[in-house]
ZAPAZA-749442 format. One line per field, with one value per residue: residue in three letters; x, y, z of N, C-alpha, C in turn. Coordinates in Angstrom, 3 decimals. Atoms other than C-alpha are relative to their C-alpha. Example, Ala and Ser with C-alpha at 12.3 -4.5 7.8 and 13.67 -1.06 7.14 Angstrom:
zami: ALA / SER
n.px: 0.890 / -0.820
n.py: -1.190 / -1.190
n.pz: 0.000 / -0.060
ca.px: 12.300 / 13.670
ca.py: -4.500 / -1.060
ca.pz: 7.800 / 7.140
c.px: 0.900 / -0.770
c.py: 1.200 / 1.090
c.pz: 0.000 / 0.730
% end
This chain:
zami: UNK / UNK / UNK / UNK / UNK / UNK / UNK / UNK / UNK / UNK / UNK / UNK / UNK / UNK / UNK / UNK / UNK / UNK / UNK / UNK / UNK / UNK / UNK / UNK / UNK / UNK / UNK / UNK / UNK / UNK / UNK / UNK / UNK / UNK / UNK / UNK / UNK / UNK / UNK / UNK / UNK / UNK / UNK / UNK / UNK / UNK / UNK / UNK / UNK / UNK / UNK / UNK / UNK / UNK / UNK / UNK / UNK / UNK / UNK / UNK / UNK / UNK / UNK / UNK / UNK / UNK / UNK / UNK / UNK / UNK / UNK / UNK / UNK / UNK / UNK / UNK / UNK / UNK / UNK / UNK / UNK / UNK / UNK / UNK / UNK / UNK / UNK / UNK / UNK / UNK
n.px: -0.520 / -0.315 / -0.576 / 0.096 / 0.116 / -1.382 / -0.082 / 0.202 / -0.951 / -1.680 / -0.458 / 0.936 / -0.563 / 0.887 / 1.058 / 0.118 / 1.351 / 0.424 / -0.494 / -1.275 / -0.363 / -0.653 / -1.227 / -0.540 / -1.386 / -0.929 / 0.136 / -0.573 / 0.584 / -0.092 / 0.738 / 0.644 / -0.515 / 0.777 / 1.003 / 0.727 / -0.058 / -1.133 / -0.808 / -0.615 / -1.413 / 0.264 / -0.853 / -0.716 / -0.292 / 0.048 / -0.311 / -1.901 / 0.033 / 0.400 / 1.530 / 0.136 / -1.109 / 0.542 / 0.760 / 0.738 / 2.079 / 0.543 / 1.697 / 0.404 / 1.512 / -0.248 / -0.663 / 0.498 / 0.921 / 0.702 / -0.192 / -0.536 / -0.900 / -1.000 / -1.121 / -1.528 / -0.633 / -1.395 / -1.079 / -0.693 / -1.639 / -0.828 / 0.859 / 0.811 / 0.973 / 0.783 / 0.393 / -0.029 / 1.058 / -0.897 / 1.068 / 1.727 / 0.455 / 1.158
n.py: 0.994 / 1.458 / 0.653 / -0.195 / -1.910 / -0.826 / 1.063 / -0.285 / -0.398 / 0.193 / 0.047 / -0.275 / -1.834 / -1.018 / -0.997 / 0.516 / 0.718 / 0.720 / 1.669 / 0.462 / -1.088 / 0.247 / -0.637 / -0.001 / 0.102 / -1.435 / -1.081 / 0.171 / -0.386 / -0.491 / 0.420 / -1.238 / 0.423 / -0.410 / -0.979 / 0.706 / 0.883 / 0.771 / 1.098 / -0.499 / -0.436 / -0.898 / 0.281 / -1.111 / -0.215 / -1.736 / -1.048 / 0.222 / 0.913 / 1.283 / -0.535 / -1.489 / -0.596 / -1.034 / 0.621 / 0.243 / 0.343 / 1.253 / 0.119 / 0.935 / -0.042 / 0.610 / -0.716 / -0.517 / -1.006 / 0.584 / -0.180 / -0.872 / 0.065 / -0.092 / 0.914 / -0.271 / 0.830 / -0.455 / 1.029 / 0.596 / -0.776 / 1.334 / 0.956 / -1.251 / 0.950 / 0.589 / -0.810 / 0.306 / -1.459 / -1.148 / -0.620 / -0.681 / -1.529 / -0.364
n.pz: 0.917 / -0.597 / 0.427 / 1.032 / 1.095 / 0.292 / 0.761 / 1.619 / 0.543 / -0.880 / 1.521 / 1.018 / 0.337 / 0.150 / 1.037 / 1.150 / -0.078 / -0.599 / 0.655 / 0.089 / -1.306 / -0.610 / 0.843 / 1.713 / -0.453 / 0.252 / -0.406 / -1.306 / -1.010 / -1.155 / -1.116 / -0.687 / -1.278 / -1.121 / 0.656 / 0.793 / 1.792 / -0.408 / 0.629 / 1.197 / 0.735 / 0.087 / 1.620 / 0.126 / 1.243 / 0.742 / -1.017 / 0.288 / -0.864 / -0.045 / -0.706 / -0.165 / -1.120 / -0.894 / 0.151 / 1.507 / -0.188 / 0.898 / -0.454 / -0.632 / -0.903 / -0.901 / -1.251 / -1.115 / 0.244 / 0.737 / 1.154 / -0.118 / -0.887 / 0.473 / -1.248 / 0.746 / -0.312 / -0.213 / -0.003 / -1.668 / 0.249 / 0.067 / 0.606 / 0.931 / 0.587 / -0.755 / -0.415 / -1.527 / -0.635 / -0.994 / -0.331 / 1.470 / 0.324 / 0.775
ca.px: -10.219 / -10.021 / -7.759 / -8.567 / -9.064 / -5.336 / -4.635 / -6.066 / -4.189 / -0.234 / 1.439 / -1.117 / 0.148 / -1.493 / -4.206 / -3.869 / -7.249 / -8.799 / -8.208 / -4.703 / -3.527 / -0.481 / 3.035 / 5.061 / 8.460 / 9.485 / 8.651 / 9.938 / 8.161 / 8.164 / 6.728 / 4.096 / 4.936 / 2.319 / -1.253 / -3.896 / -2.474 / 0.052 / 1.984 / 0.989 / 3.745 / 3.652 / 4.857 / 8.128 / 8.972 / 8.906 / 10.169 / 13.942 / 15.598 / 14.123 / 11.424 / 10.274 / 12.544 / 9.374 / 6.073 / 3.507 / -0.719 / -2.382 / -6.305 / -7.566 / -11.007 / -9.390 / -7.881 / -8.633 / -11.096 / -12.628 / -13.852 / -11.687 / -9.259 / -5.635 / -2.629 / 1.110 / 3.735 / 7.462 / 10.667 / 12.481 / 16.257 / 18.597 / 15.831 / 14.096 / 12.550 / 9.922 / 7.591 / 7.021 / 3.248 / 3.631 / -0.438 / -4.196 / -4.808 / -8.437
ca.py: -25.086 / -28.987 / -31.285 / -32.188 / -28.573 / -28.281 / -31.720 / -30.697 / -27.796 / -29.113 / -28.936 / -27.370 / -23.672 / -20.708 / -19.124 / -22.100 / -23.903 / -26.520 / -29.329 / -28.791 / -27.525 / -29.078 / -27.627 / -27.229 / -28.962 / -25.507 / -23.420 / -22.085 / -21.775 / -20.755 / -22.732 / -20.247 / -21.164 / -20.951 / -18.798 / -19.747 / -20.585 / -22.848 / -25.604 / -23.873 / -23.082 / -19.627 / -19.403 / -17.184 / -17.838 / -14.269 / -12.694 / -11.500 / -13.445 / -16.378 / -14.689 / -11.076 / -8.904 / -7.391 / -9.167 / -10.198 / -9.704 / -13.027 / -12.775 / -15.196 / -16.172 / -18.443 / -15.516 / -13.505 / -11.078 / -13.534 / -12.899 / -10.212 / -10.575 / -10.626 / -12.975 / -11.161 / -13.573 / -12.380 / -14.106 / -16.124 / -14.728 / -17.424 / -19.340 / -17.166 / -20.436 / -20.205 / -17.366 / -17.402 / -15.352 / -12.377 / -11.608 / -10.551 / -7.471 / -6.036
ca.pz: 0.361 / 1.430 / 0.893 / -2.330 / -3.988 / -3.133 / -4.821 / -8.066 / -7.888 / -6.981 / -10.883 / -12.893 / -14.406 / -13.408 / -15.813 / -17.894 / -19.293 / -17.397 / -19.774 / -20.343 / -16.955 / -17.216 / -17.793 / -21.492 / -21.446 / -23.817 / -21.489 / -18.124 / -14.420 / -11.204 / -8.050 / -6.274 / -2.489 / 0.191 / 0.048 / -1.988 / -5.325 / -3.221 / -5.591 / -9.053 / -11.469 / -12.957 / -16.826 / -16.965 / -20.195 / -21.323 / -18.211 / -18.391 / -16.013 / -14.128 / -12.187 / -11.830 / -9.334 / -7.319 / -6.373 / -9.102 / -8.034 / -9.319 / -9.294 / -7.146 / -5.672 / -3.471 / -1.108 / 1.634 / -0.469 / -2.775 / -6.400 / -7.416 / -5.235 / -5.883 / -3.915 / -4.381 / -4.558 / -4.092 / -5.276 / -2.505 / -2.055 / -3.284 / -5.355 / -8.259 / -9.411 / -6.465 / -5.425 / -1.804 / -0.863 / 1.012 / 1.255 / -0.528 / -1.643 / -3.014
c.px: 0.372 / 0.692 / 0.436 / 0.079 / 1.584 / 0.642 / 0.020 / 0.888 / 1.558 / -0.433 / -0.861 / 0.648 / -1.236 / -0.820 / -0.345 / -1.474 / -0.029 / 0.303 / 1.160 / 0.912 / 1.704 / 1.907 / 0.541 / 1.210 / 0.822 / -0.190 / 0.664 / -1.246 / 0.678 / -0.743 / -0.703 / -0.144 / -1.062 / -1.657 / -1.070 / 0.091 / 1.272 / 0.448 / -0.602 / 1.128 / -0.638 / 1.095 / 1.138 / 0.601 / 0.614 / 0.282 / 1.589 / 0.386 / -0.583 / -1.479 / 0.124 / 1.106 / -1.169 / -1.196 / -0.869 / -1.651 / -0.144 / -1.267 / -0.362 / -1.675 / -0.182 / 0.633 / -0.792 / -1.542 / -0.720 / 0.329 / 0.422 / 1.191 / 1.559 / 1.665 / 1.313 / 0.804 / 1.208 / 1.474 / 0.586 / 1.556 / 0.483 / -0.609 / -1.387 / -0.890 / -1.525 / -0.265 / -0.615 / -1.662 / 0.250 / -1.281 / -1.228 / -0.394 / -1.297 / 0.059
c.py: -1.229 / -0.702 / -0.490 / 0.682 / 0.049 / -1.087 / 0.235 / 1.031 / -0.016 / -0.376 / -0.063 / 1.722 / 0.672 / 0.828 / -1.113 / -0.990 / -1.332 / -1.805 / -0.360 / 0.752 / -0.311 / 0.601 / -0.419 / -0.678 / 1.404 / 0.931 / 0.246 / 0.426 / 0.192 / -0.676 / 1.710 / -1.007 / 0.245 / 0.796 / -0.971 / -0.704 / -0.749 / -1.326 / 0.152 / 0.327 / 1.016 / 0.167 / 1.069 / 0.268 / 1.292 / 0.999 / 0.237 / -0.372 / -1.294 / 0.214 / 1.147 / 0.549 / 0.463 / -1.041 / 0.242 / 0.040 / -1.104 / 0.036 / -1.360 / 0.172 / -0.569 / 0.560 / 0.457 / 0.895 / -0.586 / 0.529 / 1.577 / 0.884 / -0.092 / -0.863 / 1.016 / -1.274 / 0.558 / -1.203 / -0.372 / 0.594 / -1.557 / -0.735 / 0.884 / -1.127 / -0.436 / 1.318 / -0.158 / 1.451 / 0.892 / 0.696 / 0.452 / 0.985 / -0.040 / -0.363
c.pz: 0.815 / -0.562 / -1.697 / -1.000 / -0.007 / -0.779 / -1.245 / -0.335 / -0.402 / -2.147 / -1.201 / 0.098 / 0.543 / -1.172 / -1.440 / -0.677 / 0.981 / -0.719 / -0.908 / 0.874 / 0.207 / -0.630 / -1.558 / 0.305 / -0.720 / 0.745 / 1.501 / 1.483 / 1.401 / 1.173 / 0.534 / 1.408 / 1.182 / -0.564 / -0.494 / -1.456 / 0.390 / -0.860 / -1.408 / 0.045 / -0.925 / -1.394 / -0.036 / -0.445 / -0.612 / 0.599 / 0.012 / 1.675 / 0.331 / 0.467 / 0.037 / 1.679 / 1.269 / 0.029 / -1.286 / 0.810 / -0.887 / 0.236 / 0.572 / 0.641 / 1.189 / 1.248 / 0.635 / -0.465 / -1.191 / -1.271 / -0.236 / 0.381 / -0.591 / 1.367 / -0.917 / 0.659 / -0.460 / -0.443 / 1.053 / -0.037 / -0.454 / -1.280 / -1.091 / -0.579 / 1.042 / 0.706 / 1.194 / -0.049 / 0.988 / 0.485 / -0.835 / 0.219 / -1.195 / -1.378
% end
């Protein structure tokens, strides 16, 4: 990924379509911190709390194991509004 690729992605939600990538003001997110899905926001609306307590798999094509692939991203201590990567799994 070059410069650019990470450009397009910085404040566009995860999983969300292509031609409306861009956050809800009703809704809530999560920075995803590092990795390949580095400076999405991750919808967590519907999650009790602010963010999940345990990491989350996110399919990615952009990680270590390509299409198929999967990035976990972990809450940060202190800061639940911002999932910190922790690695790509199969």
């Amino acid at each position: 990924m070059n410069g650019d690729d990470e450009q397009l992605l910085r404040g566009r939600v995860y999983g969300h379509d292509h031609d409306d990538p861009g956050p809800r003001p009703d809704r809530r997110y999560a920075q995803l911190v590092g990795g390949p899905l580095d400076g999405l926001l991750l919808d967590i609306t519907d999650r009790a709390e602010e963010a999940p307590v345990t990491g989350v798999p996110l399919r990615t094509e952009l990680g270590r194991y390509g299409i198929g692939g999967r990035a976990i991203y972990t809450p940060r201590p202190g800061d639940r509004t911002r999932l910190d990567w922790s690695g790509d799994i199969p």
